[in-house]
PDB file of N, H, CA, C and O in Angstrom:
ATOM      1  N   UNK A   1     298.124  71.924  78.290  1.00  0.00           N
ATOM      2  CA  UNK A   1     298.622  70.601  78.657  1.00  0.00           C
ATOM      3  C   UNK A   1     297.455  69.618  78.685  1.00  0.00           C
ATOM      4  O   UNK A   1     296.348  70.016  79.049  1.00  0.00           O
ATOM      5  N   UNK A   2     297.656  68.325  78.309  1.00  0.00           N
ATOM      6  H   UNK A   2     298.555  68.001  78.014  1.00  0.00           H
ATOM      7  CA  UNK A   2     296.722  67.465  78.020  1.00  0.00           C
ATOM      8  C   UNK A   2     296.283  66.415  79.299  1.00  0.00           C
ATOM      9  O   UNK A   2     297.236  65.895  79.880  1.00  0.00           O
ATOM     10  N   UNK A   3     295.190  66.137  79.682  1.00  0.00           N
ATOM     11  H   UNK A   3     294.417  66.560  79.210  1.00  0.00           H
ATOM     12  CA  UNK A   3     294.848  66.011  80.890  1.00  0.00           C
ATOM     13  C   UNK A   3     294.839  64.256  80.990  1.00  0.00           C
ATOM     14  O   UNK A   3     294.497  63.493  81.893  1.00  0.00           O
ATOM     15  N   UNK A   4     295.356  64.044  79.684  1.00  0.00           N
ATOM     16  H   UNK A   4     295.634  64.664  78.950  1.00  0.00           H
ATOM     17  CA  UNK A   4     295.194  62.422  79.275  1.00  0.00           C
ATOM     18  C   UNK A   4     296.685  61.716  80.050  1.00  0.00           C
ATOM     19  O   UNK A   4     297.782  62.040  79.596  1.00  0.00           O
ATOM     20  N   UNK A   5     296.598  60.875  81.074  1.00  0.00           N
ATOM     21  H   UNK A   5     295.706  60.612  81.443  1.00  0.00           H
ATOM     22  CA  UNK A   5     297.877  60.386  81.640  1.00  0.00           C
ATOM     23  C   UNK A   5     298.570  59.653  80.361  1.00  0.00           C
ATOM     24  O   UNK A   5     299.794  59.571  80.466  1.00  0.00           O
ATOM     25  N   UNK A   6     298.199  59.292  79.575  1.00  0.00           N
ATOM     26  H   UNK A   6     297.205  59.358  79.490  1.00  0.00           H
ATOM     27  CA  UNK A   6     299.467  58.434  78.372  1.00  0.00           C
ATOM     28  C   UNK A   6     300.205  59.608  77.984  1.00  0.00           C
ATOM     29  O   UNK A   6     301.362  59.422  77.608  1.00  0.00           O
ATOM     30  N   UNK A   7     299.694  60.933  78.007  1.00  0.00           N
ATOM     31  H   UNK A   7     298.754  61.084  78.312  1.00  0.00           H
ATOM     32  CA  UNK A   7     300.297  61.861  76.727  1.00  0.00           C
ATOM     33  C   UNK A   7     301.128  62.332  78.022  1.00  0.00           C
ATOM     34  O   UNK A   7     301.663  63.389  77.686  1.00  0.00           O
ATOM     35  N   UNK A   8     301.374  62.121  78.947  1.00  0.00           N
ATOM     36  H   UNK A   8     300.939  61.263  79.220  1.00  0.00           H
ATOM     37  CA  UNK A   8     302.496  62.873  80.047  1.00  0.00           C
ATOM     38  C   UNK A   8     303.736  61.836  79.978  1.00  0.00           C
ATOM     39  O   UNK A   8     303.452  60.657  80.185  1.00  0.00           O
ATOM     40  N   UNK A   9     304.551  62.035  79.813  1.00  0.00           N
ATOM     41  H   UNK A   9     304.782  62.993  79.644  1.00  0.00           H
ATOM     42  CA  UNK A   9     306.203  61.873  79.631  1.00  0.00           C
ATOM     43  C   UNK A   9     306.713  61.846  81.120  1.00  0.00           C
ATOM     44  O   UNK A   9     306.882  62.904  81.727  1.00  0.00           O
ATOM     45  N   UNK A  10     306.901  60.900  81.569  1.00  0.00           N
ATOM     46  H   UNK A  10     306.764  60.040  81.076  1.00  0.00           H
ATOM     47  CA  UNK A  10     307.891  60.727  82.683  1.00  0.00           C
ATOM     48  C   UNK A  10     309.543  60.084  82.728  1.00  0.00           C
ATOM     49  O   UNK A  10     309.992  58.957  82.520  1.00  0.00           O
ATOM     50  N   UNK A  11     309.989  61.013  82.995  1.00  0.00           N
ATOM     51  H   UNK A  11     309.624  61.928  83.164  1.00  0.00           H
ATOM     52  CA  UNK A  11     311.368  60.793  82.842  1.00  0.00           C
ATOM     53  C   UNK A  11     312.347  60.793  84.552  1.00  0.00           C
ATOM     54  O   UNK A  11     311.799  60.660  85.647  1.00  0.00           O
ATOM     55  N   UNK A  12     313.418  60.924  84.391  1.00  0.00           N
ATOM     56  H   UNK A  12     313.863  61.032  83.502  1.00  0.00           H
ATOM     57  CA  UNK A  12     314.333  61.248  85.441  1.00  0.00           C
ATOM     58  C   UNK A  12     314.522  62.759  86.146  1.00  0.00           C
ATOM     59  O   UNK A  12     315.085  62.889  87.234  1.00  0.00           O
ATOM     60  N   UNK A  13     314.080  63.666  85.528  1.00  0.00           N
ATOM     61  H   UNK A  13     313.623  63.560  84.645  1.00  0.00           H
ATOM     62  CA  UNK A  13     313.766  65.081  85.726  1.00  0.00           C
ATOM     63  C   UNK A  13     312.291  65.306  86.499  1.00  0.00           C
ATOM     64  O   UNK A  13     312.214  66.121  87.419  1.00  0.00           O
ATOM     65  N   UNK A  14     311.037  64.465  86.027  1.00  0.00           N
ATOM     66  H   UNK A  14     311.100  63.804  85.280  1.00  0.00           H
ATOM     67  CA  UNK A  14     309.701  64.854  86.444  1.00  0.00           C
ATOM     68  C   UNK A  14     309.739  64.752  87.604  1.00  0.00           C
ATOM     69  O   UNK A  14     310.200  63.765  88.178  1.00  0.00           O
ATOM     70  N   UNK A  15     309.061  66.173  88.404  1.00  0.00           N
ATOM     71  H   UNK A  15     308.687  66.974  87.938  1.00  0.00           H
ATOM     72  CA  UNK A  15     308.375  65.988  89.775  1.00  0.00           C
ATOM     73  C   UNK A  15     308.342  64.884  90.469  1.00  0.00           C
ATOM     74  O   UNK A  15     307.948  64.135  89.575  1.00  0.00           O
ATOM     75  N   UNK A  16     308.449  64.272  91.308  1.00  0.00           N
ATOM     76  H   UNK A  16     308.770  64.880  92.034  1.00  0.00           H
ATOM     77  CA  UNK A  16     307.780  63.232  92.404  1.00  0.00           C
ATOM     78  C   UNK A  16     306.365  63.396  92.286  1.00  0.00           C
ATOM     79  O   UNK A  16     305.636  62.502  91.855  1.00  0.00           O
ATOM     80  N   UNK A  17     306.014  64.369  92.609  1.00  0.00           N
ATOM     81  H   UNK A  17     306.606  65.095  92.959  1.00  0.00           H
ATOM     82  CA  UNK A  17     304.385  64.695  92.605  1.00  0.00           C
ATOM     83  C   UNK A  17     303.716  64.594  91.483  1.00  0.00           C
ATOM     84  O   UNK A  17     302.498  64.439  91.577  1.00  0.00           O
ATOM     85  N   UNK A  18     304.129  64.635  90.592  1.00  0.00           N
ATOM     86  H   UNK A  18     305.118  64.760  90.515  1.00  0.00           H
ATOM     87  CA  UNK A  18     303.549  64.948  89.266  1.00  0.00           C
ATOM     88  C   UNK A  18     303.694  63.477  88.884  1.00  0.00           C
ATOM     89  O   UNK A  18     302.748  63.084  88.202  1.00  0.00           O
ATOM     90  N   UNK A  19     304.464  62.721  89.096  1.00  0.00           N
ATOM     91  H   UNK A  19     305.233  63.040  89.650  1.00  0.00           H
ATOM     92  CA  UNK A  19     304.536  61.440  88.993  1.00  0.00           C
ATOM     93  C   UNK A  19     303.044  60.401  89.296  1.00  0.00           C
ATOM     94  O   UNK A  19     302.201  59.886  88.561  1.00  0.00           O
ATOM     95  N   UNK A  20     303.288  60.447  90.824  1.00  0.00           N
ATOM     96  H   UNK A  20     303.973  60.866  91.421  1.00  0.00           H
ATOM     97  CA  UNK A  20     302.004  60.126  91.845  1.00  0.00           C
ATOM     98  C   UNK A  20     300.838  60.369  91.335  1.00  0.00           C
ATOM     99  O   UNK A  20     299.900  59.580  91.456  1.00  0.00           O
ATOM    100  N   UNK A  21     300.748  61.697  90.590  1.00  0.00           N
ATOM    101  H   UNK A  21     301.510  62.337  90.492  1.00  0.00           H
ATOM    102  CA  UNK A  21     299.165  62.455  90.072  1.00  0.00           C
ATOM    103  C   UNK A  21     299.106  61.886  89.246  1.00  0.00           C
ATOM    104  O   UNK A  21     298.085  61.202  89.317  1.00  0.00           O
ATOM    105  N   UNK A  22     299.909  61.621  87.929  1.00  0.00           N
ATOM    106  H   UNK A  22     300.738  62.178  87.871  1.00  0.00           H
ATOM    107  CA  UNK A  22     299.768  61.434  86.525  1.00  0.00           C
ATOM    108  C   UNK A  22     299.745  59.849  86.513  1.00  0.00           C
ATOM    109  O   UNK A  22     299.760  59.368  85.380  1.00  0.00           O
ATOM    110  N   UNK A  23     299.708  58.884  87.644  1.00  0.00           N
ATOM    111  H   UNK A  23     299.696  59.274  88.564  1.00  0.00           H
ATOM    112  CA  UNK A  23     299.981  57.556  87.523  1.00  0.00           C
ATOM    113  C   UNK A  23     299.904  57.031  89.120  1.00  0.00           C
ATOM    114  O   UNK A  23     300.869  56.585  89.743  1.00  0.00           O
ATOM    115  N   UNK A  24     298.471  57.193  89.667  1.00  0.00           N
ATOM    116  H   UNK A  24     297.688  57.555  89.161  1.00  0.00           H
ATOM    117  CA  UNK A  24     298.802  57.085  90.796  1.00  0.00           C
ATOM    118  C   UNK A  24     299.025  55.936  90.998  1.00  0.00           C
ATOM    119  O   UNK A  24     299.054  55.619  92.187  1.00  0.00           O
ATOM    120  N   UNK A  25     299.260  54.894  90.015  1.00  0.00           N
ATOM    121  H   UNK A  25     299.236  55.153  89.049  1.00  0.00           H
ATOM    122  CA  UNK A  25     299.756  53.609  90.914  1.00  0.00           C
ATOM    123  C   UNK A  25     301.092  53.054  90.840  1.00  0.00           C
ATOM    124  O   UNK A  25     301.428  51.870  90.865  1.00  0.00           O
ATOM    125  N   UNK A  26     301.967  54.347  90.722  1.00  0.00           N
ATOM    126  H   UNK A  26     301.694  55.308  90.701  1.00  0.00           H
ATOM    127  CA  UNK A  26     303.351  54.676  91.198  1.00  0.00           C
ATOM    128  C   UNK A  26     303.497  54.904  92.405  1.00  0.00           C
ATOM    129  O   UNK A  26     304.560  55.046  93.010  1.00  0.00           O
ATOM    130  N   UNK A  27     301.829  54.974  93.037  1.00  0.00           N
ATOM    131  H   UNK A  27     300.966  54.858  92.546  1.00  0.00           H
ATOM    132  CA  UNK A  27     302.629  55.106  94.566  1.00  0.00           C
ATOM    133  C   UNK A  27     302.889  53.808  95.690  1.00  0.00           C
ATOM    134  O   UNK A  27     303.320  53.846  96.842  1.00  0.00           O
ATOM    135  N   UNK A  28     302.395  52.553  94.767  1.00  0.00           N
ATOM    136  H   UNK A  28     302.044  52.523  93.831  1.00  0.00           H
ATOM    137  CA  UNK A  28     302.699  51.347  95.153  1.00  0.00           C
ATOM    138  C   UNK A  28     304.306  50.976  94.646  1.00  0.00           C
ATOM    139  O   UNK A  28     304.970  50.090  95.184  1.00  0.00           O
ATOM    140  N   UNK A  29     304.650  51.573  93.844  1.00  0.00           N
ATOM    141  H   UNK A  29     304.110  52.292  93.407  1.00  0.00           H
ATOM    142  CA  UNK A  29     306.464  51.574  93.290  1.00  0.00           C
ATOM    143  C   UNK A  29     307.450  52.221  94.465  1.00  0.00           C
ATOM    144  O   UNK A  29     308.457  51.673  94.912  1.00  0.00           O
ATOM    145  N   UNK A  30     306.861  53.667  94.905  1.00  0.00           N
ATOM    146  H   UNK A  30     306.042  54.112  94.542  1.00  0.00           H
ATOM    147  CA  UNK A  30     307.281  54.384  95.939  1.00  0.00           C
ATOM    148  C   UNK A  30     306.903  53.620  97.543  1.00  0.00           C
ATOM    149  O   UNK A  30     307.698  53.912  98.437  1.00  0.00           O
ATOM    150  N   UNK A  31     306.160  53.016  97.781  1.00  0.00           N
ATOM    151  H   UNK A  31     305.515  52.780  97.055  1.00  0.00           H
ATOM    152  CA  UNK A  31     305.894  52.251  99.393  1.00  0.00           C
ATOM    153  C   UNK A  31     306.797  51.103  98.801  1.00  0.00           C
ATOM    154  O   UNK A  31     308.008  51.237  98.977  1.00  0.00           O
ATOM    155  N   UNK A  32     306.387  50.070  98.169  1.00  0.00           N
ATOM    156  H   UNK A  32     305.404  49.960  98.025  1.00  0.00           H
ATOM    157  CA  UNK A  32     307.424  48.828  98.142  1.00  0.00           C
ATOM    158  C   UNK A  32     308.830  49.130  98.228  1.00  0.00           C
ATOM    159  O   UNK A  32     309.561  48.320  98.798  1.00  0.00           O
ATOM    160  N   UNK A  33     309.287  50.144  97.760  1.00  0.00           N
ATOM    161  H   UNK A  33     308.694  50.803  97.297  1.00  0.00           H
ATOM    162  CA  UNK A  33     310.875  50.770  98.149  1.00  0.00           C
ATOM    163  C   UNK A  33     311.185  51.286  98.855  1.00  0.00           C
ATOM    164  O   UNK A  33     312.370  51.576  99.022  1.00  0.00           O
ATOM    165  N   UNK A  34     310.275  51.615  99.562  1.00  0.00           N
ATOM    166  H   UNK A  34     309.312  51.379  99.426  1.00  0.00           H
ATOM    167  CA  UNK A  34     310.338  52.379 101.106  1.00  0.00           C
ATOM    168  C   UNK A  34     310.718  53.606 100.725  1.00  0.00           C
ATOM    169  O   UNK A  34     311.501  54.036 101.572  1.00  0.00           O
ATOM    170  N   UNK A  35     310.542  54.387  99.855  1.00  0.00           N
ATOM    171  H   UNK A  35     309.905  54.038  99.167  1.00  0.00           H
ATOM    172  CA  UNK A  35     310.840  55.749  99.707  1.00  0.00           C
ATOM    173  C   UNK A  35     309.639  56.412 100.402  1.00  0.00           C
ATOM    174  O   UNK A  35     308.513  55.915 100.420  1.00  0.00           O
ATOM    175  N   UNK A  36     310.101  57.982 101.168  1.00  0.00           N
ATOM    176  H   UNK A  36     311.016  58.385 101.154  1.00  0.00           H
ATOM    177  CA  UNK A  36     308.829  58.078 101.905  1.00  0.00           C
ATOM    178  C   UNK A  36     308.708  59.245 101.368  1.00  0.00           C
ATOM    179  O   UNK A  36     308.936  60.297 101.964  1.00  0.00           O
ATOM    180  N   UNK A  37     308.182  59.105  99.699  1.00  0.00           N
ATOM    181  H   UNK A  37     307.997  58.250  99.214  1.00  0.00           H
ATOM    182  CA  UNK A  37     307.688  60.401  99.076  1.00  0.00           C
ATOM    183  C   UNK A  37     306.223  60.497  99.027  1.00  0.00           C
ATOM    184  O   UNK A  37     305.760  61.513  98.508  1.00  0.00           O
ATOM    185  N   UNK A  38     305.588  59.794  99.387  1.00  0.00           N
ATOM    186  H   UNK A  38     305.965  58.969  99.808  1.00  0.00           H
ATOM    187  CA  UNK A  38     304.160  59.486  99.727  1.00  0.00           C
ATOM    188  C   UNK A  38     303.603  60.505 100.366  1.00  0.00           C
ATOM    189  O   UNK A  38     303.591  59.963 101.471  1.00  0.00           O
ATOM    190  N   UNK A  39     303.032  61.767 100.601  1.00  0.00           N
ATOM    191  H   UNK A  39     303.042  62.207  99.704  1.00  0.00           H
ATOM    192  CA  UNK A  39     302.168  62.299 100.767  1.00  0.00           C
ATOM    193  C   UNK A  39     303.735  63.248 101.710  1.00  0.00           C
ATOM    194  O   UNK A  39     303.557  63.740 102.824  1.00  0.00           O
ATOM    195  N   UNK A  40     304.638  63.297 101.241  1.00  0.00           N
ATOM    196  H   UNK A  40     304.783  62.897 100.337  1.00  0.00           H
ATOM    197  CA  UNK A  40     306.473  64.192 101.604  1.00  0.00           C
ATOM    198  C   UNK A  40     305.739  65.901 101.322  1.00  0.00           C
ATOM    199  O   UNK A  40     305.006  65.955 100.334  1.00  0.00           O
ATOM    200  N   UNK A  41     305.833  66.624 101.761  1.00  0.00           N
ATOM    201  H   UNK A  41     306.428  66.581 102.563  1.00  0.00           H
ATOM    202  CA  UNK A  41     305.731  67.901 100.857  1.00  0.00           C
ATOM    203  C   UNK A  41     307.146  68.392  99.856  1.00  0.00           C
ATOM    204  O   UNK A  41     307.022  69.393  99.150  1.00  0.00           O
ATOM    205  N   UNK A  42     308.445  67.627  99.861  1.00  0.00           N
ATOM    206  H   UNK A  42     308.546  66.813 100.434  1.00  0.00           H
ATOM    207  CA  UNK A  42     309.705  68.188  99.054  1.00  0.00           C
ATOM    208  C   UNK A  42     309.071  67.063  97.574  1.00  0.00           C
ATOM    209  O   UNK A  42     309.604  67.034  96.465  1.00  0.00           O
ATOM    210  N   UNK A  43     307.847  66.250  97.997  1.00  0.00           N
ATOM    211  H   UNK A  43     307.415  66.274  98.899  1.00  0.00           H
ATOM    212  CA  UNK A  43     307.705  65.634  96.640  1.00  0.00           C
ATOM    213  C   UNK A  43     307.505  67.052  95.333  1.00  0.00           C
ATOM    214  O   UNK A  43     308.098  66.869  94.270  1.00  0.00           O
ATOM    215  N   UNK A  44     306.662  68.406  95.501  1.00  0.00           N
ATOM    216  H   UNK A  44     306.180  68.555  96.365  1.00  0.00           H
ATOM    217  CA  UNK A  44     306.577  68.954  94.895  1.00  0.00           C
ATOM    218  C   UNK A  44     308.040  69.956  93.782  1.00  0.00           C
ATOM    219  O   UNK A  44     308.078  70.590  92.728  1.00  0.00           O
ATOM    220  N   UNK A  45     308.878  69.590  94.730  1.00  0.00           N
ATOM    221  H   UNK A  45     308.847  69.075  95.587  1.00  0.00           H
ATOM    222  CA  UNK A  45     310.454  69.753  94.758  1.00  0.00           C
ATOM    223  C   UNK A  45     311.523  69.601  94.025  1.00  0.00           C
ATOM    224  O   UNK A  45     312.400  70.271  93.480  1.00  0.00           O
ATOM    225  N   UNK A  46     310.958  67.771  94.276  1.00  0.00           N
ATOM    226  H   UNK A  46     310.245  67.227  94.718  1.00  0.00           H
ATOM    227  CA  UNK A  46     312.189  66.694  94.133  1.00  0.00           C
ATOM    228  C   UNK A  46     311.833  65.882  92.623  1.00  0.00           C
ATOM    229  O   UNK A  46     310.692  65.426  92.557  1.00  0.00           O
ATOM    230  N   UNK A  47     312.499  65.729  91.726  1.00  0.00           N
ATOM    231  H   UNK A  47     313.426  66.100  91.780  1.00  0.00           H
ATOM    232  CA  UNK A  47     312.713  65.169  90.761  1.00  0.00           C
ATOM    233  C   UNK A  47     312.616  63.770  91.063  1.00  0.00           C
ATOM    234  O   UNK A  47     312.492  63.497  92.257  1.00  0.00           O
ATOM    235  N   UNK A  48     312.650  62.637  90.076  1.00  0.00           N
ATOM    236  H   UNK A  48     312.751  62.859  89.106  1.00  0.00           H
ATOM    237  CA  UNK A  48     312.637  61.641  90.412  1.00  0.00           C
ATOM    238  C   UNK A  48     314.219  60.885  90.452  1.00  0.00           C
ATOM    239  O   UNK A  48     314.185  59.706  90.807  1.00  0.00           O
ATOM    240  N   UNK A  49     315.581  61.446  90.126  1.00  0.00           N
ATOM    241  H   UNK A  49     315.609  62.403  89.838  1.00  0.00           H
ATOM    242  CA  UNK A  49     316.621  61.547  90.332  1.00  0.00           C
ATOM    243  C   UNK A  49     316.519  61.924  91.700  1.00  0.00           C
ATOM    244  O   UNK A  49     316.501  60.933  92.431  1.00  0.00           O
ATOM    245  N   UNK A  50     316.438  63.116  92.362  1.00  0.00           N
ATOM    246  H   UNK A  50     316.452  63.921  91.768  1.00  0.00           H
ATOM    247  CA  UNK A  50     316.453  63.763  93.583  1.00  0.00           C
ATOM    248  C   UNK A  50     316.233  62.979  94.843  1.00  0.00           C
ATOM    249  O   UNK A  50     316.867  63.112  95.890  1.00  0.00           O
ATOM    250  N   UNK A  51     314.851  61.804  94.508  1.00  0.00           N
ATOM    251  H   UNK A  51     314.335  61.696  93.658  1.00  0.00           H
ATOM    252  CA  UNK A  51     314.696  61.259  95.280  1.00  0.00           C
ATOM    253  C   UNK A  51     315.121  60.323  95.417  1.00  0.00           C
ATOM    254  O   UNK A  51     315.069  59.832  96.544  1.00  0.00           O
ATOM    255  N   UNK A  52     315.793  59.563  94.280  1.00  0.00           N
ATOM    256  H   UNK A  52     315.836  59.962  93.364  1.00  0.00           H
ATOM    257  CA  UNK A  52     316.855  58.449  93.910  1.00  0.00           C
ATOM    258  C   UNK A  52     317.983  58.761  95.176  1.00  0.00           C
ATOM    259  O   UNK A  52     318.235  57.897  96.016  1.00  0.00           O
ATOM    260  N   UNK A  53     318.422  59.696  95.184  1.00  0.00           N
ATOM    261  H   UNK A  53     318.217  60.397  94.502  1.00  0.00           H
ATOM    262  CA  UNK A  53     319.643  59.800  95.191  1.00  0.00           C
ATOM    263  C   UNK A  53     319.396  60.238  96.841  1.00  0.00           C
ATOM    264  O   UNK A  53     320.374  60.215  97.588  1.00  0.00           O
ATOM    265  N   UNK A  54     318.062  60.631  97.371  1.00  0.00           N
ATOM    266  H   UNK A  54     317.267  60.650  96.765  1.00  0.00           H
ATOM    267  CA  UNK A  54     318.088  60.767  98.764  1.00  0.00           C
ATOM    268  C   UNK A  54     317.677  59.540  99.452  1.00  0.00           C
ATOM    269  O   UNK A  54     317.818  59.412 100.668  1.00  0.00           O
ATOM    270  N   UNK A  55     317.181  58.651  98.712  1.00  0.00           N
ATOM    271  H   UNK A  55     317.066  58.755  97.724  1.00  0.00           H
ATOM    272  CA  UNK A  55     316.971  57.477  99.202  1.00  0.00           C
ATOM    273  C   UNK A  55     318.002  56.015  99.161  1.00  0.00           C
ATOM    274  O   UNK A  55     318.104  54.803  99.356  1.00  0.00           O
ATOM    275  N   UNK A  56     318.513  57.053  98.813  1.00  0.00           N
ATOM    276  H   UNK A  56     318.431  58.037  98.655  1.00  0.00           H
ATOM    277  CA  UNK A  56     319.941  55.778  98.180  1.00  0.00           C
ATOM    278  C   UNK A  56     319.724  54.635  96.975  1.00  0.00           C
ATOM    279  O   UNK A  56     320.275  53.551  97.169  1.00  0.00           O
ATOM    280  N   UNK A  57     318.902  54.824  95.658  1.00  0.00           N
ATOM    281  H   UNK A  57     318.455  55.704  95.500  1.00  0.00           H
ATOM    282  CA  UNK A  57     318.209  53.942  94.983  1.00  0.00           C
ATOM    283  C   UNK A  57     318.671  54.541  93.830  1.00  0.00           C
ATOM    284  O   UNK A  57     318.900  55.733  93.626  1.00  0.00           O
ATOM    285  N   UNK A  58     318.779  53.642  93.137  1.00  0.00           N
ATOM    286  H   UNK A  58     318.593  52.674  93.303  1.00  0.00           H
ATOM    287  CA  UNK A  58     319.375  53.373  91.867  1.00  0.00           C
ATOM    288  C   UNK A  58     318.181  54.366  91.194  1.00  0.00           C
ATOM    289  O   UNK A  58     317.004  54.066  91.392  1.00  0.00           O
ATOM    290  N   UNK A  59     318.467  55.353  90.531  1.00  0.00           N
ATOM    291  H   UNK A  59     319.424  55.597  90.371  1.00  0.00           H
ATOM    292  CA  UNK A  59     317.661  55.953  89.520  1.00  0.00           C
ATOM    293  C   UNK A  59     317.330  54.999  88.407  1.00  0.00           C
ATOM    294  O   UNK A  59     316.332  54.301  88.232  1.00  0.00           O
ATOM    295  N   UNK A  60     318.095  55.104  87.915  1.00  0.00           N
ATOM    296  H   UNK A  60     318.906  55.671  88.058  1.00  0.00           H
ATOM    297  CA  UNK A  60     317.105  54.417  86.782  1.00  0.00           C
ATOM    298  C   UNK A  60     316.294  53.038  86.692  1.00  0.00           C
ATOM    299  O   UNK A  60     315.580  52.768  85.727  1.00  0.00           O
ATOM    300  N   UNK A  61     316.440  52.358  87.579  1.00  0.00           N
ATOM    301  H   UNK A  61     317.021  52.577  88.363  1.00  0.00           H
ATOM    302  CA  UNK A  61     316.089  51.298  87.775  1.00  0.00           C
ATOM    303  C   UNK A  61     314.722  51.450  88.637  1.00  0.00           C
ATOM    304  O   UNK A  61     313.835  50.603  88.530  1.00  0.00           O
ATOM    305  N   UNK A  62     314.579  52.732  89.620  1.00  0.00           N
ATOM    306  H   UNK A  62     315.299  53.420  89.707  1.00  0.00           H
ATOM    307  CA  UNK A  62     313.431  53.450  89.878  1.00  0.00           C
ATOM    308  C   UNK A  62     312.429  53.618  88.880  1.00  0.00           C
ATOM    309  O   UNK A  62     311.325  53.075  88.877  1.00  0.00           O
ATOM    310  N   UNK A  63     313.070  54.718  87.698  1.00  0.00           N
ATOM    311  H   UNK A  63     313.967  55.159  87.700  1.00  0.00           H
ATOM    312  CA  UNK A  63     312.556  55.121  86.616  1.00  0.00           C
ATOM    313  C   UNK A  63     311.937  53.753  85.909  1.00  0.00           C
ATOM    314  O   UNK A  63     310.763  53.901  85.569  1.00  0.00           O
ATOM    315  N   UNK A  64     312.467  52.535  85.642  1.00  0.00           N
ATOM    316  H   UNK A  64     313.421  52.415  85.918  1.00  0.00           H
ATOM    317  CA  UNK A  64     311.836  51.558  84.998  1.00  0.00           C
ATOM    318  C   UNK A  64     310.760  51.125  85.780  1.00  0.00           C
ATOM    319  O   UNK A  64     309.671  50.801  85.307  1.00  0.00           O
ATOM    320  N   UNK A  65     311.102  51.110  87.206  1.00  0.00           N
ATOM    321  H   UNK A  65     311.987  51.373  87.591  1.00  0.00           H
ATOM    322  CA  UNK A  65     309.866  50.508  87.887  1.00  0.00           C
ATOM    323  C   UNK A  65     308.346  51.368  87.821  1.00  0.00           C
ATOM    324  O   UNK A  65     307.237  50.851  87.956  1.00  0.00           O
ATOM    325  N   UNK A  66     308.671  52.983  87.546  1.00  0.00           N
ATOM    326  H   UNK A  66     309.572  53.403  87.435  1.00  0.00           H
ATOM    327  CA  UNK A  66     307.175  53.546  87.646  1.00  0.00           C
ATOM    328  C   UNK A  66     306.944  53.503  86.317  1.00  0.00           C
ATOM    329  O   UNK A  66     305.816  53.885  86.005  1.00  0.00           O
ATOM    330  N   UNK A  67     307.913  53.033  85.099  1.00  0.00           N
ATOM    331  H   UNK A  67     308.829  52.724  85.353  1.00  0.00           H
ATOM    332  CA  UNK A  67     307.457  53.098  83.871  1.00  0.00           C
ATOM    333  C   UNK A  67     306.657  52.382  83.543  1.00  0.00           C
ATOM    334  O   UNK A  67     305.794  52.652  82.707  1.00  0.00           O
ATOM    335  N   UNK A  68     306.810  51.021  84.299  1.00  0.00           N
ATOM    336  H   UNK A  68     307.511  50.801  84.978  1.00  0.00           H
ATOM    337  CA  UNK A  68     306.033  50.233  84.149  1.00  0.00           C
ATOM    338  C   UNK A  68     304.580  49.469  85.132  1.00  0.00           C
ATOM    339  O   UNK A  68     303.891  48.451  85.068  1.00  0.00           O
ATOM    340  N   UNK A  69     304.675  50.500  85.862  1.00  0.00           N
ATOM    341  H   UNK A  69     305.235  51.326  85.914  1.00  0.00           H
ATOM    342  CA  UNK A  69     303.152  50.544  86.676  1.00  0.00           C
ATOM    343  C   UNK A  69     302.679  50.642  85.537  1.00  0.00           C
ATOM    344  O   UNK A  69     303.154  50.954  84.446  1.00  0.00           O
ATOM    345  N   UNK A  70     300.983  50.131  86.149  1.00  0.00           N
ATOM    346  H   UNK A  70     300.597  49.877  87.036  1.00  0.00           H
ATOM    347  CA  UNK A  70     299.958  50.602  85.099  1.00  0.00           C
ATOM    348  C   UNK A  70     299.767  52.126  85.253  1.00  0.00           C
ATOM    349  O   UNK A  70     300.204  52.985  86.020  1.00  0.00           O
ATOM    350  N   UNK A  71     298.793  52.089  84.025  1.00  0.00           N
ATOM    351  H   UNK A  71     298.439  51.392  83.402  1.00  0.00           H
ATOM    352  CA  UNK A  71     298.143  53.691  84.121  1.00  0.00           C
ATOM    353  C   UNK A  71     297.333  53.991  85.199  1.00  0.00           C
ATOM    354  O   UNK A  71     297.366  54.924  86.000  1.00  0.00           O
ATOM    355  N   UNK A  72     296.473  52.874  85.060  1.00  0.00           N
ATOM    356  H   UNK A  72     296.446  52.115  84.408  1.00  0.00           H
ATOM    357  CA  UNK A  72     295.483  52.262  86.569  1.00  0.00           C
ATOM    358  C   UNK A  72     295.763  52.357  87.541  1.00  0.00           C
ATOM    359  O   UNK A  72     296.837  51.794  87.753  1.00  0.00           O
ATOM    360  N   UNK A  73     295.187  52.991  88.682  1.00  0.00           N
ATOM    361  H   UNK A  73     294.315  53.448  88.510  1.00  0.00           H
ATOM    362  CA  UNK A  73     295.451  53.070  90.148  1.00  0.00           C
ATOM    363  C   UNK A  73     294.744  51.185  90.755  1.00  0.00           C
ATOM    364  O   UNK A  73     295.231  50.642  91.747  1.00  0.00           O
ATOM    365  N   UNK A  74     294.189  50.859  90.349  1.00  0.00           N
ATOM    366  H   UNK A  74     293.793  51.300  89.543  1.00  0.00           H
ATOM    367  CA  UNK A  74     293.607  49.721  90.187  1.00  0.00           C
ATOM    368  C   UNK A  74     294.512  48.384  90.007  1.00  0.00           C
ATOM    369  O   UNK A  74     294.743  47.453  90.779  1.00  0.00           O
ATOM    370  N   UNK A  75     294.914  48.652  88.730  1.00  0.00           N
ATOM    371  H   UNK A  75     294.727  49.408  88.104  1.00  0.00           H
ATOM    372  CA  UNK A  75     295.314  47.639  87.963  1.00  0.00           C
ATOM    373  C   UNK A  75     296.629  47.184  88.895  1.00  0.00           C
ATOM    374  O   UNK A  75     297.333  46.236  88.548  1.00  0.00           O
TER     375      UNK A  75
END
């Protein structure tokens, strides 16, 4: 597996966690929505549907919002 964050594919299926790792500035997507998958241990668990749906939040509209974080934890 390639250690390069562009070449990782995030979809509606990927980890929570794997999300956060591969793009940590998805975790400013996850606090502004008040989802409290932020440092959760079921993040290793929970899909990004999973957590949609425990937080009461529109999946896909989730999914667009970490699509479009930067790659940058920074940026």
């Amino acid at each position: 597996m390639s250690t390069d964050p562009k070449s990782r594919e995030i979809d509606i299926e990927t980890l929570v966690d794997d999300v956060m790792r591969w793009r940590p500035a998805t975790i400013k997507v996850f606090l502004r929505r008040r989802l409290r998958c932020v440092g959760c241990p079921i993040g290793q668990f929970h899909t990004v549907a999973d957590a949609a749906r425990e937080h009461c939040v529109d999946a896909e509209r989730l999914l667009e919002e970490l699509l479009a974080s930067p790659l940058s934890p920074s940026a």
